[in-house]
C-alpha positions as CSV (number, residue, x, y, z in Angstrom):
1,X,21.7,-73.5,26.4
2,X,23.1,-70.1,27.3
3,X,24.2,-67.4,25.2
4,X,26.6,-64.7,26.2
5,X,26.0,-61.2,24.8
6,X,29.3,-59.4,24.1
7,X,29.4,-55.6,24.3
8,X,29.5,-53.8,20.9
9,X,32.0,-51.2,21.3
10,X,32.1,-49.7,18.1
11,X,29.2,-49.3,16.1
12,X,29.8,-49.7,12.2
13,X,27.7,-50.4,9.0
14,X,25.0,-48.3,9.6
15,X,22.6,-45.2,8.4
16,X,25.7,-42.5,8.9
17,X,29.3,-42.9,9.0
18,X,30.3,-42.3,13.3
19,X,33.9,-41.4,15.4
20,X,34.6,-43.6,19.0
21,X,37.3,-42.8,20.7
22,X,39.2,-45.9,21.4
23,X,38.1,-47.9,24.1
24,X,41.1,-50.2,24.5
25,X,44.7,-50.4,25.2
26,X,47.3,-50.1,22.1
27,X,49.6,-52.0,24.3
28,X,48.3,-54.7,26.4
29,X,51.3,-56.5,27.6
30,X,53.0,-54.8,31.3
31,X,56.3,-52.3,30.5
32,X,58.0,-54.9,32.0
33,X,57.3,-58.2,29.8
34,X,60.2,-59.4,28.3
35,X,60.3,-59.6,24.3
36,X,62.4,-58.8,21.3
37,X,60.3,-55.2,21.5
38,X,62.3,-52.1,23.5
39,X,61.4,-49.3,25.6
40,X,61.3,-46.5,23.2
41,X,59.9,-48.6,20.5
42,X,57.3,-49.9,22.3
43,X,56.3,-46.2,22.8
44,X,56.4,-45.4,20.0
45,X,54.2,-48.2,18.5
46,X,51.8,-46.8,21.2
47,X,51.9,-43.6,20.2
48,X,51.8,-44.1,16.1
49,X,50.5,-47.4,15.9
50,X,53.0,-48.7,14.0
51,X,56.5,-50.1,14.4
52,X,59.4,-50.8,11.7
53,X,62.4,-53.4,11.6
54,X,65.0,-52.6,9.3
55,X,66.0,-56.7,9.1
56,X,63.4,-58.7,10.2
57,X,64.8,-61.7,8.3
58,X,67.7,-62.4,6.9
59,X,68.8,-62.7,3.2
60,X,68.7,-65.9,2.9
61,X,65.3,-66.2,4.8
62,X,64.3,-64.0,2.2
63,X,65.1,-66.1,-0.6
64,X,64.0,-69.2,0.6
65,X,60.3,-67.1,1.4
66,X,60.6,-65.6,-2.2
67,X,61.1,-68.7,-4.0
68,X,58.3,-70.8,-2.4
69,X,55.7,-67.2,-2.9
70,X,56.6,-68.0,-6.4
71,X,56.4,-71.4,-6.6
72,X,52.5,-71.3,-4.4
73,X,51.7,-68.5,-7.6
74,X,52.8,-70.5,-10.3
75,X,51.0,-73.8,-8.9
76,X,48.0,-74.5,-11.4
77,X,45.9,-76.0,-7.7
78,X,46.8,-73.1,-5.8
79,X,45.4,-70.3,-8.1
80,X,42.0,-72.7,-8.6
81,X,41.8,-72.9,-5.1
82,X,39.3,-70.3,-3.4
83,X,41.8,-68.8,-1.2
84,X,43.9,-67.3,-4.3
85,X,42.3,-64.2,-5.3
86,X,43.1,-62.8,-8.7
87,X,43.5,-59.3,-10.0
88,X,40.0,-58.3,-11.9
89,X,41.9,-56.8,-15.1
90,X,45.2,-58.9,-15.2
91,X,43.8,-62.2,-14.1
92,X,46.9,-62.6,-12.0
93,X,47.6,-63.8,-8.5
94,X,46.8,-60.8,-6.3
95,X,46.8,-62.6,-2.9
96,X,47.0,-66.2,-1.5
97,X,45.5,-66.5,2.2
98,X,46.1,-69.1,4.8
99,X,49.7,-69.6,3.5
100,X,50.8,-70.7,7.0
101,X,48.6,-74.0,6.9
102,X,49.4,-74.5,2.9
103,X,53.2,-74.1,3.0
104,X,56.1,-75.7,6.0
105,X,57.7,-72.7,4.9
106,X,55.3,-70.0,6.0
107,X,54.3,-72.1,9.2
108,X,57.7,-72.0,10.5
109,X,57.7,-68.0,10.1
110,X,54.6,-67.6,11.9
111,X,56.2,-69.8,15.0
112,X,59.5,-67.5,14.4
113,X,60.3,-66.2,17.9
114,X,61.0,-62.9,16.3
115,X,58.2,-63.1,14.6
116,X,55.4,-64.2,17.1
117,X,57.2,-62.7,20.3
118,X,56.7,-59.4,19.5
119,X,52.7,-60.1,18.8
120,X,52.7,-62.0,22.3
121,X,54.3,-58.7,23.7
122,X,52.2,-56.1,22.4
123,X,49.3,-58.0,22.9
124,X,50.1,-59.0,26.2
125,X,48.6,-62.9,26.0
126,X,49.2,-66.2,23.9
127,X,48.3,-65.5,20.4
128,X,47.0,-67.2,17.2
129,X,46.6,-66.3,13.7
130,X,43.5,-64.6,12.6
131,X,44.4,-64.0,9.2
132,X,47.8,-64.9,6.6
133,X,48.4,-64.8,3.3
134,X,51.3,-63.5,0.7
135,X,50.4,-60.5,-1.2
136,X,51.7,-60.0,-4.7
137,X,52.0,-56.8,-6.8
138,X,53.4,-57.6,-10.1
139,X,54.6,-54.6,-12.2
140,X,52.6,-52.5,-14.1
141,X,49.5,-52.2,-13.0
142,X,48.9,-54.7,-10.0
143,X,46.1,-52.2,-8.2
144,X,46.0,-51.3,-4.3
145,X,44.1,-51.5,-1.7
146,X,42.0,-48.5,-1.0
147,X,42.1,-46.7,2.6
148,X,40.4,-49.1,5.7
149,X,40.9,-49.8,9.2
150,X,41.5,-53.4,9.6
151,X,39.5,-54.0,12.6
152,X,36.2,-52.2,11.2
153,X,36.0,-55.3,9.2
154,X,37.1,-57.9,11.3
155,X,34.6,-56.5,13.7
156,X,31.7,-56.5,11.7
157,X,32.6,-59.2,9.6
158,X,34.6,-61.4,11.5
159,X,33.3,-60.7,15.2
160,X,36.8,-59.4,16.9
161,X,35.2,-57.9,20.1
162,X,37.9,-55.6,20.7
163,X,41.4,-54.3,19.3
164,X,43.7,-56.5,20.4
165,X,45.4,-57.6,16.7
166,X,48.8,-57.2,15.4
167,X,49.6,-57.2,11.7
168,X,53.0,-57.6,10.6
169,X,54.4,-57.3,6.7
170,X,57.3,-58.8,6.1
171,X,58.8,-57.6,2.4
172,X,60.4,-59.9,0.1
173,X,61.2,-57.7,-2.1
174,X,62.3,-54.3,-2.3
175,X,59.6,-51.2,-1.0
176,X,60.5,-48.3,-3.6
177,X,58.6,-45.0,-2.7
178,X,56.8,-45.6,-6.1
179,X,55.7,-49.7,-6.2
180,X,52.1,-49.4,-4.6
181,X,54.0,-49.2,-1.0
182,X,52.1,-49.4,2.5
183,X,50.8,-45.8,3.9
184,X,50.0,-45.5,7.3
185,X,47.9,-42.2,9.3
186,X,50.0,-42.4,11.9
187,X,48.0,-41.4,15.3
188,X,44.8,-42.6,13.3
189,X,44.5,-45.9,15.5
190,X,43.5,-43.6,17.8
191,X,39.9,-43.2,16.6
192,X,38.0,-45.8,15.4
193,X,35.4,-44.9,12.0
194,X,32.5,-46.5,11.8
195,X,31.8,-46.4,8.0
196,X,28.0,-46.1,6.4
197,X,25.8,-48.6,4.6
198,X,25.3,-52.3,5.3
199,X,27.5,-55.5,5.2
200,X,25.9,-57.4,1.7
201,X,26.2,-60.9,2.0
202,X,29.3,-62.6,0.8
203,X,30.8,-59.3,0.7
204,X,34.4,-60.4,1.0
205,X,34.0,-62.3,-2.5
206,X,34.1,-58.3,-4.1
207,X,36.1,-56.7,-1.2
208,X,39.2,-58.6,-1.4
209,X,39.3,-57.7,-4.9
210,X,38.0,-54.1,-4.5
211,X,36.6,-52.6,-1.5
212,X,33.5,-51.1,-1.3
213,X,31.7,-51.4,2.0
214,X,33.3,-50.6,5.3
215,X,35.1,-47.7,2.5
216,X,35.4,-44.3,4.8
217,X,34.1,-41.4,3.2
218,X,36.0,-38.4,1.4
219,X,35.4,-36.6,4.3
220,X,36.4,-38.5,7.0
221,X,40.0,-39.4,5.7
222,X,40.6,-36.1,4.4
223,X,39.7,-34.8,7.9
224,X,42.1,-38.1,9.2
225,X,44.7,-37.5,6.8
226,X,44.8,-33.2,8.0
227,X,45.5,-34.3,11.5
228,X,47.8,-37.0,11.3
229,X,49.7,-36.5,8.0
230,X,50.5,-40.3,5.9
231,X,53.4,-41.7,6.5
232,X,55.2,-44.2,3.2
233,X,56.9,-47.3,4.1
234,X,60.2,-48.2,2.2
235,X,63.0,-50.6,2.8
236,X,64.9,-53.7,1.7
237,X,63.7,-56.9,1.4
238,X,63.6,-59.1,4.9
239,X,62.4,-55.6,6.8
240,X,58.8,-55.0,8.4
241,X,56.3,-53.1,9.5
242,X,54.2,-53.7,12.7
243,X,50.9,-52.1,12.6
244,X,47.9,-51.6,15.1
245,X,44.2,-53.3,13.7
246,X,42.8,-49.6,13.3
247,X,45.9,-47.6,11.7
248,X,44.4,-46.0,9.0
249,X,45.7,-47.7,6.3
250,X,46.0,-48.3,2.1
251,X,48.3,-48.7,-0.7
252,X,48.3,-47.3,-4.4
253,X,48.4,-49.3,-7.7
254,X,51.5,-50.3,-8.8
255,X,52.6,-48.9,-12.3
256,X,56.5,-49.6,-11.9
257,X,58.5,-52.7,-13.7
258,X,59.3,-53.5,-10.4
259,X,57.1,-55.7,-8.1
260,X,55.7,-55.5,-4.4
261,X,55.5,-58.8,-2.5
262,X,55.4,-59.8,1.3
263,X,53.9,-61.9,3.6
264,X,51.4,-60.9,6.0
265,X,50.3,-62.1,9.1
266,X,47.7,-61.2,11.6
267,X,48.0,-62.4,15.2
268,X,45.1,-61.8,17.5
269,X,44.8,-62.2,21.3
270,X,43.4,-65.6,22.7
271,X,41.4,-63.3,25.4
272,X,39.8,-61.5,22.3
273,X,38.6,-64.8,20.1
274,X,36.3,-64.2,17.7
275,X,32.7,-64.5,18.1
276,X,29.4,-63.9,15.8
277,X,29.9,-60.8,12.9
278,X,28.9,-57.5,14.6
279,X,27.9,-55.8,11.1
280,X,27.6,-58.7,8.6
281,X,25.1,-61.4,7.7
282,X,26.8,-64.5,8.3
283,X,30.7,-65.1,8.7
284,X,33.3,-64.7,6.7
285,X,35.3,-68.5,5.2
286,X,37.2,-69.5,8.2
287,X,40.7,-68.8,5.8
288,X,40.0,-65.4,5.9
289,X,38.6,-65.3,9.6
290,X,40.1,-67.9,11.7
291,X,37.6,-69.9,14.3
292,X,40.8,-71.9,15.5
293,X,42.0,-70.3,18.4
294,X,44.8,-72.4,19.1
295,X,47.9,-70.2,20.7
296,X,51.0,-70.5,17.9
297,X,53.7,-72.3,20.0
């Protein structure tokens, strides 16, 4: 049997936190490929990393979305099952992952052409879906999710060889400037940080709860933060935000009445399946890290 060594293109999880410039394209796809995705937009998701739709979805999209994130929440098998993670203080539902093979509802958006054609266009190849789930921020108090890049931990914990990912959140309910909204560095995707210490095994148990390793350093993001700025995400339920694997990324608790949910999918290139963890022990559950590669059609 032969084994094929892949490249490790950026280091993470070691003695000292380390900078790489980034070694791949933001946009893979030819300025010419046909998608929902324009011109200037597409530049301009080069350029910040991110990209926003005012209406991804329409009202009644939304509903039909909001009602069945409630009704996968309130179900007493859902929230025993391992891929429902709960909120340490409150107990409640923080996040439920691999909603698109748990609910016809969620399945159908993934295969959305307005949904999955602009992953297939910024990433330039078929895709699949390396990561889903519905995220919920109930009022006062749900907490955030501390500042990461995406792909330093599906690099070193998932094996993504290189950064050619898409997320995309799709609110279902209203972004306020004070609900625990996304915040993006934009330009950060730019650089990628390897952070300090080692991968502990089964860290995602802890980290999808609270993160702790792959956590960049005071330093580093206030360094990050000085030459990019941090851009807050509003907007009406149905709207969403495209986002590169290593934007710079995090959200704050959410103290409000008035809650935060959305679905959020992560399409990843076929050309860039995952293989063995660069940085972690052993893998990560296969509903947090896919290892089905088949393209969404």
């Amino acid at each position: 049997m032969t084994t094929t060594t892949v490249t490790d293109l950026y280091p993470t999880r070691g003695a000292t936190e380390v900078t790489v410039p980034r070694q791949d394209p933001v946009v893979w796809g030819a300025p010419d490929t046909p998608g929902p995705i324009g011109t200037a937009d597409l530049q301009a998701y080069e350029r910040d990393g991110f990209l926003t739709v005012d209406q991804l979805i329409t009202p009644d999209e939304v509903a039909v979305c909001k009602a069945e994130l409630d009704r996968l929440v309130a179900d007493p098998a859902i929230r025993a099952d391992e891929r429902s993670i709960v909120e340490p203080k409150s107990q409640e539902i923080r996040s439920v992952f691999e909603v698109h093979r748990i609910s016809e509802v969620f399945a159908k958006l993934v295969r959305d052409e307005r949904v999955v054609g602009r992953a297939r266009q910024i990433l330039g190849s078929d895709v699949y879906v390396h990561q889903s789930r519905i995220n919920v921020k109930p009022g006062f108090g749900a907490s955030g999710f501390y500042w990461h890049s995406d792909f330093e931990t599906w690099h070193a914990e998932d094996g993504l060889p290189n950064m050619r990912t898409v997320s995309v959140s799709i609110a279902l309910t209203e972004n306020f400037a004070t609900n625990g909204g996304l915040m993006i560095m934009p330009g950060s995707h730019r650089t990628f940080l390897g952070c300090a210490g080692a991968t502990p095994k089964d860290n995602y148990k802890k980290s999808l709860q609270m993160q702790d390793a792959g956590t960049p350093s005071d330093e580093a993001l206030t360094r990050l933060a000085g030459e990019h700025g941090i851009r807050l995400f509003t907007g009406k339920p149905g709207s969403a935000t495209w986002f590169d694997c290593n934007c710079m990324h995090g959200s704050g608790d959410n103290i409000t009445p008035y809650p935060r949910s959305n679905v959020f999918i992560v399409f990843n290139s076929v050309e860039n399946a995952a293989v063995e963890p660069f940085a972690a022990p052993v893998r990560r559950p296969e509903f947090i890290g896919a290892r089905d590669f088949t393209p969404v059609r």
